[in-house]
TORDO-240466 format. One record per residue (C-alpha): residue in one letter; x, y, z. Coordinates in nm, 4 decimals, padded with zeros to 6 digits. Example, Ala and Ser with C-alpha at 12.3 -4.5 7.8 and 13.67 -1.06 7.14 Angstrom:
BEGIN
PT,rest,x,y,z
PT,a,01.2300,-00.4500,00.7800
PT,s,01.3670,-00.1060,00.7140
END
This chain:
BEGIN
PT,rest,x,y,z
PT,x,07.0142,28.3950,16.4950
PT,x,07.0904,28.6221,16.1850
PT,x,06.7973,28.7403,15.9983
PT,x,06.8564,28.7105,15.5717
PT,x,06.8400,29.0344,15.3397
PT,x,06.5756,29.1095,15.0797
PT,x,06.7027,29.1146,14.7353
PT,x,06.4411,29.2173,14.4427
PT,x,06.5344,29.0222,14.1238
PT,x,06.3160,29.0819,13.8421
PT,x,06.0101,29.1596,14.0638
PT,x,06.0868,28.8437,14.2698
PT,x,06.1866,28.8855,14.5786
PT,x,06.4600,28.6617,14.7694
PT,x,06.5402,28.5919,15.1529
PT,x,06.8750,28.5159,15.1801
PT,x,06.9585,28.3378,15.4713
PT,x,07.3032,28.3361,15.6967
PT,x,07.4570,28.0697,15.9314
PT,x,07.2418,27.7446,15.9354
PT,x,06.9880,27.7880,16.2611
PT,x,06.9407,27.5585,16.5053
PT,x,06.6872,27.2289,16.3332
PT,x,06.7605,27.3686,16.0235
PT,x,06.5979,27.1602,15.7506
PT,x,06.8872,26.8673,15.6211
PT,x,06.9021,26.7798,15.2411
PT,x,06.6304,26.5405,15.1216
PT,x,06.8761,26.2814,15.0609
PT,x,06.9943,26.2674,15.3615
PT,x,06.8419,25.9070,15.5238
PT,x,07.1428,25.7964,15.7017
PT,x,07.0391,26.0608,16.0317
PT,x,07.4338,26.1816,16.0069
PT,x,07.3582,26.4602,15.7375
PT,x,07.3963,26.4727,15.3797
PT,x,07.2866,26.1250,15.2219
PT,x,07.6102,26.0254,15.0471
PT,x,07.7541,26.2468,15.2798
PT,x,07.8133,26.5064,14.9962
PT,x,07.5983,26.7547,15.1501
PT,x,07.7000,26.6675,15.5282
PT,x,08.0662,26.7876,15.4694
PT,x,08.1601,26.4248,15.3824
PT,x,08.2790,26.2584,15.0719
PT,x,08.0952,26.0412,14.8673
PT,x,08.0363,25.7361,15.0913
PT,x,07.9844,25.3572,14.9448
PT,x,08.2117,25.0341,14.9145
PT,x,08.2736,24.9117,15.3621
PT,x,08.1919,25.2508,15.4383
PT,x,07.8651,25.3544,15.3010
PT,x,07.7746,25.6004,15.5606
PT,x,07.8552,25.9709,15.6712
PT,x,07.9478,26.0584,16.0315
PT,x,07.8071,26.4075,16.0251
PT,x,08.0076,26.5104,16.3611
PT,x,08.3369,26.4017,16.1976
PT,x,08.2541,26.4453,15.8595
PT,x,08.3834,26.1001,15.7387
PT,x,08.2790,25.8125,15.6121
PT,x,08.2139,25.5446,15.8385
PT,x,08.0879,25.1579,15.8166
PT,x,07.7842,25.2521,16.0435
PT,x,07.6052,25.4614,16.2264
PT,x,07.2963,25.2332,16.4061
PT,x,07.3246,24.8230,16.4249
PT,x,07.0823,24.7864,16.0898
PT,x,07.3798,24.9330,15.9272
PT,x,07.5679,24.5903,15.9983
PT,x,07.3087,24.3499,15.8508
PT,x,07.5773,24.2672,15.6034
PT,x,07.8194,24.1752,15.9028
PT,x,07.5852,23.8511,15.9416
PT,x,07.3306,23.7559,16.1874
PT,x,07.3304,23.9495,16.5385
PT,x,07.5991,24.1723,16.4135
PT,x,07.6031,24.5259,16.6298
PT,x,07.7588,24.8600,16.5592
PT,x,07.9805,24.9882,16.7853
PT,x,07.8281,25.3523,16.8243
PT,x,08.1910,25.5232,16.9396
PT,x,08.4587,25.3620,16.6327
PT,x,08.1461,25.3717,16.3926
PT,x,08.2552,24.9929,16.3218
PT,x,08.0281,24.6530,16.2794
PT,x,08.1333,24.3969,16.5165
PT,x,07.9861,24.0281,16.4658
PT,x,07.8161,23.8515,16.7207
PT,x,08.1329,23.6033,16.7789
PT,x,08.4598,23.5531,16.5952
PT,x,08.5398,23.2411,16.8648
PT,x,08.3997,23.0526,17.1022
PT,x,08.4892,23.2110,17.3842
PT,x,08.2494,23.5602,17.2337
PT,x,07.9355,23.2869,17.3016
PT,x,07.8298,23.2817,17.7067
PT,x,07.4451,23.2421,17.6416
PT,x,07.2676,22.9609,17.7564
PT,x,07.3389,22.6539,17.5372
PT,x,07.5035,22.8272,17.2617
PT,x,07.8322,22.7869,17.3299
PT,x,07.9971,22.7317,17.0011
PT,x,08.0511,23.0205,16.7383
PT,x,08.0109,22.9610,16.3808
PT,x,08.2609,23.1663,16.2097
PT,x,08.0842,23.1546,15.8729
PT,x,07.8099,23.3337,15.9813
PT,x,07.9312,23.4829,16.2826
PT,x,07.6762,23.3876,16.5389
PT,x,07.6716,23.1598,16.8209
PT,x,07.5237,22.8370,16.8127
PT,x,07.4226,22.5386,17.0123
PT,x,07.6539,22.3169,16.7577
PT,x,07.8433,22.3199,16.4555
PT,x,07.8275,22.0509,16.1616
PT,x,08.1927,22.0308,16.1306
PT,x,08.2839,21.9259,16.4951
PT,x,07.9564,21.7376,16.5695
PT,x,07.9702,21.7568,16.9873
PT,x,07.5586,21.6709,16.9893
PT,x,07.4988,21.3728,17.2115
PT,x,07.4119,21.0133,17.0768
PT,x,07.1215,20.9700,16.8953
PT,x,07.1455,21.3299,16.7760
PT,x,07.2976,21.5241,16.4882
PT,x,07.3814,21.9115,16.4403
PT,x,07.1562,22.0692,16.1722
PT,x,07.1390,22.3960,16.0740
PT,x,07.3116,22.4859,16.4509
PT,x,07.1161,22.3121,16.6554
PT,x,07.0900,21.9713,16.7928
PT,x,06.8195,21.7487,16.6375
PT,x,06.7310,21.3829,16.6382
PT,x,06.9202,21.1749,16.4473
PT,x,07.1731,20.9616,16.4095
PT,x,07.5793,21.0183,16.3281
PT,x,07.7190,20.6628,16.3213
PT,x,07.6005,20.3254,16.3167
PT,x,07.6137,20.3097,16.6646
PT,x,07.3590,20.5437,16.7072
PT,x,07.1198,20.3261,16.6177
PT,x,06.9051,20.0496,16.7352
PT,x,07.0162,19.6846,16.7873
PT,x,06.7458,19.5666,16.5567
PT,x,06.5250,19.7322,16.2923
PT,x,06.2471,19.6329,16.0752
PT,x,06.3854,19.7864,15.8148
PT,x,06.1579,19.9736,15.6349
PT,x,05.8041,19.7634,15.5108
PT,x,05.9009,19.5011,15.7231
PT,x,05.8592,19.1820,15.4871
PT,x,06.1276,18.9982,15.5532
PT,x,06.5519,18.9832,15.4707
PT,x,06.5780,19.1775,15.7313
PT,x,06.9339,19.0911,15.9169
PT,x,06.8631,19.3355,16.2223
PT,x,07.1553,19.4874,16.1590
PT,x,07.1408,19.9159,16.1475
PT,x,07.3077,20.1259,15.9121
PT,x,07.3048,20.5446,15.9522
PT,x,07.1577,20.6868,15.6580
PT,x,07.1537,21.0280,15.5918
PT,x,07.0885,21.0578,15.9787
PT,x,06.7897,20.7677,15.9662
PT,x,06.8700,20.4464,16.1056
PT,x,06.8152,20.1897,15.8349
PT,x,06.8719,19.7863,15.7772
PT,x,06.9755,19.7840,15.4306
PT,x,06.9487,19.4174,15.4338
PT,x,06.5096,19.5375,15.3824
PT,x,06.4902,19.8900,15.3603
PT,x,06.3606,19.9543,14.9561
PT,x,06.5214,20.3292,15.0011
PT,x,06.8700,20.1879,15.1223
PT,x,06.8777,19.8295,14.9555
PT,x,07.2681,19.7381,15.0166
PT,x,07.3856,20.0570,15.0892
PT,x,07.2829,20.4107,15.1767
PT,x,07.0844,20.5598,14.8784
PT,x,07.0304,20.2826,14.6911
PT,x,06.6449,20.2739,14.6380
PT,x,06.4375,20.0018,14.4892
PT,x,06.1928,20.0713,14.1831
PT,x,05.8008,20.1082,14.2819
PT,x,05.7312,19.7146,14.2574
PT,x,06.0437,19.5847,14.3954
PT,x,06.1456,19.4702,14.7295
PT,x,06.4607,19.4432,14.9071
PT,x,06.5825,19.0994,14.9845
PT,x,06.8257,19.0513,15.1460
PT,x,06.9893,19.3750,15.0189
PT,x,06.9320,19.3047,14.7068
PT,x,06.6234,19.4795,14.5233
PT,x,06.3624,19.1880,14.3807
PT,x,06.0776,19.2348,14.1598
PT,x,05.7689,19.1263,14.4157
PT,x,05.4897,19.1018,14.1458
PT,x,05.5603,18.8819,13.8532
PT,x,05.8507,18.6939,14.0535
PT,x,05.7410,18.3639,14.1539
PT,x,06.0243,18.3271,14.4214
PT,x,05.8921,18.6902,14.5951
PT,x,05.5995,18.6885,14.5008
PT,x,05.4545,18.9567,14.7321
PT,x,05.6932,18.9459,14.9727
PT,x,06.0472,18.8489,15.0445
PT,x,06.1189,18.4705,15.0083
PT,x,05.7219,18.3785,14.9222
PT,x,05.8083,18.1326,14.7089
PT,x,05.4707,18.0001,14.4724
PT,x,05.4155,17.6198,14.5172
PT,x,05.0366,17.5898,14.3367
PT,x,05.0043,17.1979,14.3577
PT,x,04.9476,16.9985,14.0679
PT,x,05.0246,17.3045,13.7988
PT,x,05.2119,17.2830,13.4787
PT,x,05.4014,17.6669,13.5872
PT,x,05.3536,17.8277,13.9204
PT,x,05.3376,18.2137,13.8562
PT,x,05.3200,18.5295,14.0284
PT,x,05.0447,18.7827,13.9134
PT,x,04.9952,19.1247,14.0757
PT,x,05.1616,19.0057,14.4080
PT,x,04.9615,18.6773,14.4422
PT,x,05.0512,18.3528,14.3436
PT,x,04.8888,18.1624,14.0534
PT,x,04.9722,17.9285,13.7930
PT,x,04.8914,17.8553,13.4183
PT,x,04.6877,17.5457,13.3967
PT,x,04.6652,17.2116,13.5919
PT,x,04.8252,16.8883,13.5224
PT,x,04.6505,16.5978,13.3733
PT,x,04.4045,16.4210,13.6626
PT,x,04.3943,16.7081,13.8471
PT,x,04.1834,16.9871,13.8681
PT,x,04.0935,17.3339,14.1116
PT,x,03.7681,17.2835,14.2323
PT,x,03.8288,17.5621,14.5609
PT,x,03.8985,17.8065,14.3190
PT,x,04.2045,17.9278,14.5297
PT,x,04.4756,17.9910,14.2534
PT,x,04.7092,17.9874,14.5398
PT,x,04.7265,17.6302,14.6413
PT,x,04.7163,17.5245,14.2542
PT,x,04.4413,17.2002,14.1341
PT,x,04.4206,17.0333,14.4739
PT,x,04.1585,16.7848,14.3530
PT,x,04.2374,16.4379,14.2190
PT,x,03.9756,16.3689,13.9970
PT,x,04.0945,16.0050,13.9164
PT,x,04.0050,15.9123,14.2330
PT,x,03.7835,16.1915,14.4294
PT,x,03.3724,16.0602,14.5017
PT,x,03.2906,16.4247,14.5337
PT,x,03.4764,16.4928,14.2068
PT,x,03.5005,16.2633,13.9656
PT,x,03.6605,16.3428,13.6596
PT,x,03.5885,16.6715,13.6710
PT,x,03.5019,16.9734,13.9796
PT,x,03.1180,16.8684,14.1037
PT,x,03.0695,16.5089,13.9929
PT,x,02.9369,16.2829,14.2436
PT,x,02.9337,15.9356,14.2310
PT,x,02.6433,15.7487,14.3710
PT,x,02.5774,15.5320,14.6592
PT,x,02.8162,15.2023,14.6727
PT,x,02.9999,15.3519,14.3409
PT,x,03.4065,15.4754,14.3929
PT,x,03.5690,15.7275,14.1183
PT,x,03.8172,15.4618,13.9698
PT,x,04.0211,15.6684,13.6823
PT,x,03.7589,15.9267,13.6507
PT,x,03.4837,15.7499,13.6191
PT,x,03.2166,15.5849,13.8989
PT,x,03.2243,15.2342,13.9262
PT,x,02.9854,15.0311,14.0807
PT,x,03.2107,14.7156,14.2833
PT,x,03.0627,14.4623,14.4889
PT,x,03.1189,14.3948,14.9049
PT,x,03.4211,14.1886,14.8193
PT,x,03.5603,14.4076,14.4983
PT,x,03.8274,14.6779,14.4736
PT,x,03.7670,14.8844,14.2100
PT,x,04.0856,15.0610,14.0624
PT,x,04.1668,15.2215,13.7318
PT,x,03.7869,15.1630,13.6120
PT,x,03.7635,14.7880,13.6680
PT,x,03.6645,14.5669,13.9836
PT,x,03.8801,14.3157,14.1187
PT,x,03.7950,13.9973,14.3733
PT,x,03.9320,13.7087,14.5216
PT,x,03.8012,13.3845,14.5366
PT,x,03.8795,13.0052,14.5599
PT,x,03.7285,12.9065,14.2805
PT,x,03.9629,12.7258,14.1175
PT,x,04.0840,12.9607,13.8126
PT,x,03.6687,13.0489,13.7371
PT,x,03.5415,13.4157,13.7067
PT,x,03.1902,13.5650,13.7515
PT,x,03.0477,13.6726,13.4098
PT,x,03.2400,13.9761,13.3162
PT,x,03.5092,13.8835,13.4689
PT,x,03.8416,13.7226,13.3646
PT,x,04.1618,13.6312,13.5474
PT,x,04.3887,13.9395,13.5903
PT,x,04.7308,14.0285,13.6147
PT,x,04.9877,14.0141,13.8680
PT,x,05.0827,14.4252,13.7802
PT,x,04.7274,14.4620,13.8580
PT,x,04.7355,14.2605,14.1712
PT,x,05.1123,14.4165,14.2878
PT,x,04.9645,14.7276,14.3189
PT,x,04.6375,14.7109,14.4812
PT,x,04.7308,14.3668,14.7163
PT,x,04.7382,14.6400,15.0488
PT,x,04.3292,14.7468,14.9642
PT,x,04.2442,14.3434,15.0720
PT,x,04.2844,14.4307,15.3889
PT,x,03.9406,14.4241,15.5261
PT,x,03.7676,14.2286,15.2525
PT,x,03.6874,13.8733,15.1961
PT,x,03.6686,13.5835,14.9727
PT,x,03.3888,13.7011,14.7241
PT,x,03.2038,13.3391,14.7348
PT,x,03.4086,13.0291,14.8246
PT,x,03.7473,13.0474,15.0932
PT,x,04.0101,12.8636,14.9136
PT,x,04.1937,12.5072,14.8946
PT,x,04.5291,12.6624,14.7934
PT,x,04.6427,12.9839,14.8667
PT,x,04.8885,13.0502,14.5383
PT,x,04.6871,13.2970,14.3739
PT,x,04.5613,13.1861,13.9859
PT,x,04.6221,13.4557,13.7730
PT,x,04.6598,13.5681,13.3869
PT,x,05.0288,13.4833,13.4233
PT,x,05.1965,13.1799,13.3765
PT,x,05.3362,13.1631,13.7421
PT,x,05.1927,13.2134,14.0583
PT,x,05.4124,13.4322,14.2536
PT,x,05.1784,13.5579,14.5121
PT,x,05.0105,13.3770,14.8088
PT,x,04.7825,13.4158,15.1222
PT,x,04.9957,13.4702,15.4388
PT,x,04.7453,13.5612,15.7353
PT,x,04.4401,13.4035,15.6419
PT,x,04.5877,13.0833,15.3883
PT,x,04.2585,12.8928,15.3634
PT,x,04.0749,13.0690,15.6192
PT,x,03.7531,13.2835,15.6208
PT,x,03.8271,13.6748,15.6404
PT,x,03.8639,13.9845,15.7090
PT,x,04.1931,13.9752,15.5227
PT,x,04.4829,14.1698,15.7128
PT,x,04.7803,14.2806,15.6443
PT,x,05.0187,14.0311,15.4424
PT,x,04.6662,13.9158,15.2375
PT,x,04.7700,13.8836,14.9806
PT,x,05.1598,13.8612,14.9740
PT,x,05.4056,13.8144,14.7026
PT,x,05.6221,13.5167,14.8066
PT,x,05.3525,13.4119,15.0840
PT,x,05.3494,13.0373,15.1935
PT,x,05.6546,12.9602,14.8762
PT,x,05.4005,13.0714,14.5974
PT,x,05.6898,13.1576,14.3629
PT,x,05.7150,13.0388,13.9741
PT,x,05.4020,12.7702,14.1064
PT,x,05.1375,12.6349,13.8169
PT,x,04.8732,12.5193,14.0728
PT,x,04.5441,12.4571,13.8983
PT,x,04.3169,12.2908,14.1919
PT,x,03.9524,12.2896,14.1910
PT,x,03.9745,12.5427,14.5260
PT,x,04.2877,12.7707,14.3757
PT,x,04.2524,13.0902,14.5222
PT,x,04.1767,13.2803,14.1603
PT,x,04.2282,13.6200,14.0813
PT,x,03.9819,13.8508,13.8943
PT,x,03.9097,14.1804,13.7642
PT,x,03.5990,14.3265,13.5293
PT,x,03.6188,14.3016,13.1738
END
């Protein structure tokens, strides 16, 4: 080691040293451990651009010096301590012997278990990011039958790979059709076709609910649920269920009678919305009571001789009634028409219950007859 000499300048005095000693103190800008920062300092040129740092025992510029120096060289890259070079972790396949990562990627220079570009992962899994993750690739990958997403119905069971998620776009709202295709927040898809499923009457809810409110001017879809607009005339909604529509005919209902809650009273019937009070032997229809009896073209007070329209369409309620006072001598029924076209086929004559056939258009060759006997089976009906 040589000692310096003592030089007084201007009262000052200054050690000058001679040859660097051993650990002598480097440059403060010196972080690369090789001496001389830039390398200025370490006998080096100025070091940047692929070789940014200063071999100090070869005073060059080099591309590293310790593997952080390589970060640049992607993931896993190491320096190679003897040619001062980076070296990636793979450039092929064959630099990747670990484990299950087998395959290199060249973009990033590191060996992975897969690589998107040549997808080798088994079925019912996809290469993300490297690595083999569930998923599907192709159609195939997926199951022979799928719900399809909210599971309301259109669903043809048939699976389509989306975006690696097995879907039925016959019923899946974010793949109606076709991959991508997504449904707005209060539609459904049908059939793989998106359907509004709250103010359409024909989804109302859910695929294919169809509204059928009975007895409703316009069935309609509200919210999801089915109601309708108002009922048709006769018939009104006494369950309050806007589903099934006015399922009450109050024409004709005891319990309701023309309108939700009206009862009528013992040994009355609701004839055209109103209760009627009929006898053992009456019908009562369309608000008027009708008999039969062989009494020879006579009514009871109140009553008159009614019309064959009349008679045509309540002949099958008979069945089970009788003659109201007298059986009959003739069994062509007497009625406001000119001609008798109807008759008495099972009990002609004869004491009831009447049964089918009484009474009987055509019945024992009562057609176009003007039979006016004291006994003529006589047809009546209320005033």
């Amino acid at each position: 080691m040589q000692l310096g000499r003592s030089l007084a300048v201007a009262g000052v005095v200054v050690v000058v040293l001679g040859a660097c000693a051993t650990g002598s103190i480097l440059p403060p800008d010196d972080n690369d451990g090789g001496g001389g920062g830039d390398g200025s300092s370490a006998g080096c040129p100025t070091c940047s651009g692929s070789t940014p740092k200063c071999d100090s025992v070869s005073k060059t510029c080099v591309a590293c010096l310790a593997d952080p120096d390589c970060a640049d060289s992607g993931p896993g890259a190491k320096c190679n301590t003897t040619t001062h070079t980076c070296k990636p972790a793979c450039t092929t396949d064959s630099d990747c012997t670990s484990g299950n990562l087998k395959k290199c990627d060249t973009t990033q220079h590191v060996c992975v278990e897969c690589l998107a570009t040549n997808d080798t992962c088994p079925s019912g899994q996809y290469c993300a990011q490297g690595a083999c993750t569930a998923g599907c690739k192709i159609d195939t990958d997926c199951a022979a039958s799928l719900d399809g997403g909210t599971g309301d119905g259109g669903s043809t069971g048939v699976p389509t790979c989306c975006n690696h998620q097995c879907a039925d776009i016959a019923a899946d709202e974010k793949n109606c059709g076709k991959c991508g295709t997504t449904c707005g927040t209060t539609e459904l898809c049908c059939s793989s076709a998106c359907a509004e499923s709250q103010s359409s009457a024909q989804n109302c809810g859910a695929c294919g609910k169809v509204c059928t409110p009975q007895h409703v001017t316009t069935p309609m879809c509200t919210t999801g649920a089915c109601t309708y607009d108002t009922c048709t005339t006769g018939f009104d909604d006494c369950d309050k269920d806007k589903t099934n529509g006015c399922e009450v005919d109050v024409t004709s209902d005891n319990a309701n009678c023309g309108k939700c809650g009206t009862v009528c009273g013992s040994g009355q019937k609701c004839v055209n919305s109103t209760c009627v009070s009929c006898g053992t032997n009456e019908i009562a229809y369309n608000g008027h009571c009708y008999y039969l009896d062989g009494s020879g073209g006579a009514c009871d007070t109140g009553f008159s001789r009614a019309a064959e329209t009349v008679l045509s369409t309540i002949a099958t309620s008979f069945i089970g009634k009788n003659y109201k006072h007298t059986v009959s001598s003739n069994c062509c029924i007497w009625t406001s028409d000119t001609y008798e076209n109807w008759g008495m086929a099972a009990h002609c004559n004869a004491n009831g219950p009447f049964s089918s056939g009484d009474p009987q258009l055509g019945a024992y060759g009562c057609t176009s007859q003007t039979l006016h006997n004291t006994g003529q089976l006589t047809f009546c009906g209320s005033n």
